[in-house]
N, C-alpha and C positions, 0 to 999 in steps of 0.2 A: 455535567459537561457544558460547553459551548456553544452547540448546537441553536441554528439560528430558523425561522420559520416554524411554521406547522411540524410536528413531530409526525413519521409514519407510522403504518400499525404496527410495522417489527418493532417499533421502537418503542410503541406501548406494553407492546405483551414482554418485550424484556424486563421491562420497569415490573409489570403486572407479575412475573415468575419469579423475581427479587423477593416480592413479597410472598408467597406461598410454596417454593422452593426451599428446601435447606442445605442452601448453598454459602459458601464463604465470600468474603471477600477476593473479586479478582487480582487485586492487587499486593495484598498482604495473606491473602489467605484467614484473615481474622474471621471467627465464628459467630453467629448470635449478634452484630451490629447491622443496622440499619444499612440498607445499602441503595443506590443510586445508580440505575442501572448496570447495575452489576459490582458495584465498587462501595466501600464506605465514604464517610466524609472525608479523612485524611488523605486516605488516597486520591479521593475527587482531587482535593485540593493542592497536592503535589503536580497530580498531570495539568493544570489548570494554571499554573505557573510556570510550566514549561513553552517556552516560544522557539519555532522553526528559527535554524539557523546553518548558514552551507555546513557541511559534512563530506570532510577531504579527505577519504584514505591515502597513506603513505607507504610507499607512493602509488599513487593513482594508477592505474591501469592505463594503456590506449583506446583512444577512445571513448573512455568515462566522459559524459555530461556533466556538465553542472549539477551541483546535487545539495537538496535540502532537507535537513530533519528534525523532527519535534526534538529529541531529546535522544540520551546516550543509552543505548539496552540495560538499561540495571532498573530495579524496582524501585517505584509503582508500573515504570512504563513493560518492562519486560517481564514480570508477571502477568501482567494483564493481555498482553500481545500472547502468551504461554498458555493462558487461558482461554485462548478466544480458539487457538489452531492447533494445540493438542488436547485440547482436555473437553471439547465440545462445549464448551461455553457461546455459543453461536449469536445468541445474543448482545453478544459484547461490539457484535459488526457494527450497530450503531452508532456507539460515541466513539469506537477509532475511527470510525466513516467519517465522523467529524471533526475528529481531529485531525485527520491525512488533508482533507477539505484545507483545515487552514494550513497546514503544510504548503498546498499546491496552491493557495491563495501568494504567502508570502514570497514562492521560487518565482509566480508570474509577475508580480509588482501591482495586481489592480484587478479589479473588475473588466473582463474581456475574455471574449469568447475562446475557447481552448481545447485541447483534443486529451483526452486523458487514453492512456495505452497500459493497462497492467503488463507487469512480467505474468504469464500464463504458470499455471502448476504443470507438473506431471501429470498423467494420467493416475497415476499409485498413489501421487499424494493426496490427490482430488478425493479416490475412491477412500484412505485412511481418515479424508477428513469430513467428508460428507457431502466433500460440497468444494470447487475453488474459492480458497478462503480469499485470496488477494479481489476475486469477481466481486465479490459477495462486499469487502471492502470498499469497491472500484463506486460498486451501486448509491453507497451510503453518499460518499463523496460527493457524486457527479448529484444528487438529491441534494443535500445541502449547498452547494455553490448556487443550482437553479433558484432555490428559490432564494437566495440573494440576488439572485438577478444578472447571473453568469449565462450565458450561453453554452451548454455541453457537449461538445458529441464524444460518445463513449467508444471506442473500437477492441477488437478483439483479430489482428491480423496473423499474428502469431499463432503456434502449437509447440508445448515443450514435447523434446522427445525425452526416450527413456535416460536417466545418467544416476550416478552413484550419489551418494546422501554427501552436501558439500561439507557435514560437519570433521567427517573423516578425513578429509582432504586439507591439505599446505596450501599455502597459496599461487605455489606453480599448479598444484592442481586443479583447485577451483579454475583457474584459466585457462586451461588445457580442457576441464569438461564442459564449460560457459560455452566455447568457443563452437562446438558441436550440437548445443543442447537444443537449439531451435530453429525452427522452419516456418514461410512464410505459409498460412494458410492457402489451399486453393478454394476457389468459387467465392463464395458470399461466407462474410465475416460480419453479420448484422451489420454491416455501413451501406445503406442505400447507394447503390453503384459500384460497391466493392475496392476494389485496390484502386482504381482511379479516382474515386471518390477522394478518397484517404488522403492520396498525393495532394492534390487540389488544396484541400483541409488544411494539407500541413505547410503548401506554400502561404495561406492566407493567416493560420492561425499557430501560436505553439503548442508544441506535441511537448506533452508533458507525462513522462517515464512512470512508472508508480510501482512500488514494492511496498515489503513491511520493514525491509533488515537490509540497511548494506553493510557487508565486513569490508571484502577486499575492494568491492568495487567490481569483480570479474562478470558477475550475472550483468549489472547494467551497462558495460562496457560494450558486451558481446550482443545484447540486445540492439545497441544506440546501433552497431555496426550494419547489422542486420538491417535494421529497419532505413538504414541511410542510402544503403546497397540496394534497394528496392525505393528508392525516390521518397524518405518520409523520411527528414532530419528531425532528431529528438533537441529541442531546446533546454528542458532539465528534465531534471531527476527529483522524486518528492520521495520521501520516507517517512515511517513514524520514525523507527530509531536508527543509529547506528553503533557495532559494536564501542563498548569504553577503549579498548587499545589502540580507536584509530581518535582522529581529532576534529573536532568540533570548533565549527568559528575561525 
């Protein structure tokens, strides 16, 4: 991957489990090649040619941010995203951490200080998956930008509440359960000073949205809403992918 500075120790031991794991490729799924934290060469070399670029669902929800994405959901990238958050490939946090990184590099235009806010899981999904996968992303990212030389602050203001699986759902639906799915934390939300903090933060610096998938647009719409309605305007939105049926560019 592209990954810039000192590597962490996740980022070792995932390399380190490539090798004594018999595991496939995340990408293709290929058996028995050499793999790169977590990926073979070809697939390295697909997602490595992929460069952020906006990503417009049609049409846009109200509300929707500005929004950037490495590439379209189809494989190498959507395998491997399939692998990191259903299939326990946890590993794999590393080089999407760094790949979202430059996602959130290209939506900001530069080196400057910036507020990264994931969309939060559920609670069920959290528990399914081991862990908040998008968090667990969130971490890699905000790692990689510092040590280019970014200033980070990471927040966590939000709590999803309970809603149905968006896979089942149309896209009046997805907006219809978006709309409901989340609440401002109360108390301390790891930001030294809490909700005021935040504001401040987000008058001075961009609050920058972060998912792994936008379809409709309806989850970061209802988020942007949310977080605006409580004094923290989102300036974009960073994705790895977006679905193929919506448009890129």
């Amino acid at each position: 991957m592209t990954a810039t500075g000192r590597p962490d120790p996740a980022g070792w031991w995932a390399v380190l489990a490539d090798l004594v794991l018999p595991v496939g490729c995340a990408g293709c799924r290929a058996e028995r090649v050499p793999l790169t934290q977590g990926v073979c060469a070809d697939c390295v070399a697909m997602l490595r040619a992929l460069r952020p670029a906006p990503a417009a669902p049609t049409p846009a929800p109200p509300g929707m941010p500005d929004c950037f994405a490495l590439g379209a959901y189809q494989a190498p990238l959507r395998e491997t995203l399939l692998a990191y958050k259903e299939r326990g490939r946890h590993g794999l946090a590393w080089p999407l951490g760094s790949l979202l990184a430059e996602v959130v590099a290209a939506a900001v235009g530069g080196p400057r200080p910036v507020v990264l806010v994931p969309v939060p899981a559920t609670a069920r999904a959290a528990r399914a998956r081991h862990g908040d996968h998008l968090r667990r992303l969130t971490r890699q990212a905000a790692g990689r930008l510092r040590r280019a030389g970014w200033p980070v602050l990471v927040a966590h203001p939000l709590r999803a509440l309970p809603r149905p699986d968006s896979a089942d759902l149309d896209s009046a639906g997805r907006a219809q359960a978006a709309a409901t799915a989340f609440r401002v934390r109360g108390g301390s939300f790891r930001v030294p000073g809490g909700l005021d903090r935040l504001r401040q933060a987000a008058v001075e610096h961009p609050v920058v949205l972060l998912d792994d998938i936008v379809t409709t647009g309806a989850t970061l719409a209802a988020v942007t809403r949310l977080l605006a309605a409580n004094g923290i305007p989102v300036a974009v939105a960073a994705v790895l992918a977006a679905t193929i049926r919506r448009r890129l560019g």
